[in-house]
C-alpha positions in Angstrom: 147.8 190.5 329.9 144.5 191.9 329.1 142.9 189.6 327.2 138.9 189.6 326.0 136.6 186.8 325.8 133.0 186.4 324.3 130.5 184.1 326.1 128.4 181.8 324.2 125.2 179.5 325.8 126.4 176.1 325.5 124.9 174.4 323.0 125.4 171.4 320.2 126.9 174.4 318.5 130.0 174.5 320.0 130.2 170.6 321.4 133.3 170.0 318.9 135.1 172.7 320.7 134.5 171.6 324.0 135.5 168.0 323.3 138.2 169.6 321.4 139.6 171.3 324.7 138.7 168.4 327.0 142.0 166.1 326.1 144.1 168.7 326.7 142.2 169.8 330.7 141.5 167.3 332.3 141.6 168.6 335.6 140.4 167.2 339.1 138.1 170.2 340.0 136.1 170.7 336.6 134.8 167.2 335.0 135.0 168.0 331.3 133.5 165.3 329.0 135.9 163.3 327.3 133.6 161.8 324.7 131.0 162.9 322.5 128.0 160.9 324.6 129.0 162.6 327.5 129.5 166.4 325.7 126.0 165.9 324.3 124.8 165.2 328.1 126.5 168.6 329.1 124.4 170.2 326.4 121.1 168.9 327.8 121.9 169.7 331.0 122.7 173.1 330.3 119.2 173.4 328.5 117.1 171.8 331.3 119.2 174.7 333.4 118.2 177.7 330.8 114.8 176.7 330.4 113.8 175.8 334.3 115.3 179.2 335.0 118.0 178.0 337.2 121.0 179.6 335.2 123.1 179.0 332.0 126.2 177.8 331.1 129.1 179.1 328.9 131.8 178.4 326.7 134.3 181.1 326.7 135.7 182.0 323.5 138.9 184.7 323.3 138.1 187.3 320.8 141.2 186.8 318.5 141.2 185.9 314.8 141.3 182.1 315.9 137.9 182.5 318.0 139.3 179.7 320.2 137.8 177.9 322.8 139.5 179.1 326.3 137.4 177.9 328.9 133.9 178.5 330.3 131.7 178.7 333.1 128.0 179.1 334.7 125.8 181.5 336.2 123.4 180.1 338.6 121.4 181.3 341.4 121.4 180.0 345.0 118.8 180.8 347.9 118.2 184.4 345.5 122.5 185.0 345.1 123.5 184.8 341.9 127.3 182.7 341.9 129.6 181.6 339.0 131.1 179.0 338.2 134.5 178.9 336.1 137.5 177.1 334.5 140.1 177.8 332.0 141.4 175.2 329.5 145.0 174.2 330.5 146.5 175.6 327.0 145.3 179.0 328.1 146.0 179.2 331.9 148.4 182.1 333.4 147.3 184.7 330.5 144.5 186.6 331.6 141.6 184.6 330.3 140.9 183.4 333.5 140.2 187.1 334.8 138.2 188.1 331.3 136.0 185.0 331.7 135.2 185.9 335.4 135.0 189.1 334.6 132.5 188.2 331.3 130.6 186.2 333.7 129.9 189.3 336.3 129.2 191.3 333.4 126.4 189.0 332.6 125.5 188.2 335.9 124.4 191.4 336.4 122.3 191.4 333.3 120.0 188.6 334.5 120.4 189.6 338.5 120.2 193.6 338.1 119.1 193.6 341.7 121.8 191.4 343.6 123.8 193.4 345.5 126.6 190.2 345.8 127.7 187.4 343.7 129.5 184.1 345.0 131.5 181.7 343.5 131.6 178.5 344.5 136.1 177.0 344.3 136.7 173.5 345.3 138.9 173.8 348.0 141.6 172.0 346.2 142.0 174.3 343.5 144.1 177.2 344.7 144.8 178.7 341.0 141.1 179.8 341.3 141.1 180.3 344.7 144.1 182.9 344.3 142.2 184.0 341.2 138.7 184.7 342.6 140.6 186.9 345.7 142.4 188.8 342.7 139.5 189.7 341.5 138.0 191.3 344.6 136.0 187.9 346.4 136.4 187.3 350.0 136.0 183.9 352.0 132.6 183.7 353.3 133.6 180.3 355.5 130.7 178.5 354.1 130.5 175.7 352.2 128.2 174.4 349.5 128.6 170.5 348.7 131.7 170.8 349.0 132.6 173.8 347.5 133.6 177.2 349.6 131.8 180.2 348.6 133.6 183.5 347.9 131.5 186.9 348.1 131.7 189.7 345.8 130.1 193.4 346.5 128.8 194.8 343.1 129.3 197.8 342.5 126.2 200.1 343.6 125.5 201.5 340.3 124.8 197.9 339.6 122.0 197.4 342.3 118.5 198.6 341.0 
């Protein structure tokens, strides 16, 4: 399926919508917060991130009538390479968003990177949904690891590269 998604900064905006997906993904490899204390922490976090210039964080919304919460990510830079970051709530898994949020996430990587000429993401091992994923969509295994994390590389495309 080819399925569109919108990113939005994450902000106290749209905390009721992450907390509203939490319940439902808990998952080992992304730590959602499951209460309202610990959404509003995200929230902070991600604007200590924006403003010190280290990156941003998303909430991925598909573009349907419902405007529903379908996962979310981050865009951060490491050593000068911009990576991403990624998950998918579990009600939406195994339907494309997956693809349109990594694929919203390069698309606005380049924005704020216009002069990388890669971009990593960084999979916990463990997680070979987005493992498999990340290869779909073009990433190789670099066979480095970042606390914990192995870091797939991405080519962009040259018309991208200023």
């Amino acid at each position: 399926m080819n399925q569109l998604v919108r990113l939005a900064p994450v902000t106290r905006h749209n905390v009721g919508d992450i907390l509203a997906v939490s319940e439902a993904s808990r998952s080992i490899f992304y730590r959602l917060p499951q209460n309202l204390g610990e959404a509003l922490k995200l929230v902070e976090r991600a604007e200590v991130y924006r403003l010190g210039g280290k990156g941003d964080k998303y909430a991925a919304y598909e573009t349907g009538a419902a405007m529903q919460l379908v996962g979310g990510g981050e865009i951060s830079a490491h050593d000068g390479t911009p990576s991403i970051g990624y998950w998918v709530a579990s009600g939406y898994r195994r339907q494309g968003f997956g693809r349109a949020i990594i694929h919203a996430l390069e698309v606005q990587a380049t924005t704020q990177f216009p002069e990388a000429e890669v971009l990593h993401a960084h999979i916990d091992p463990r997680n070979i949904g987005s493992v498999a994923l990340a290869m779909h969509m073009g990433y190789v295994d670099t066979d480095e690891t970042i606390l914990g994390h192995m870091v797939y590389s991405k080519a962009l495309p040259a018309e991208n590269v200023a």
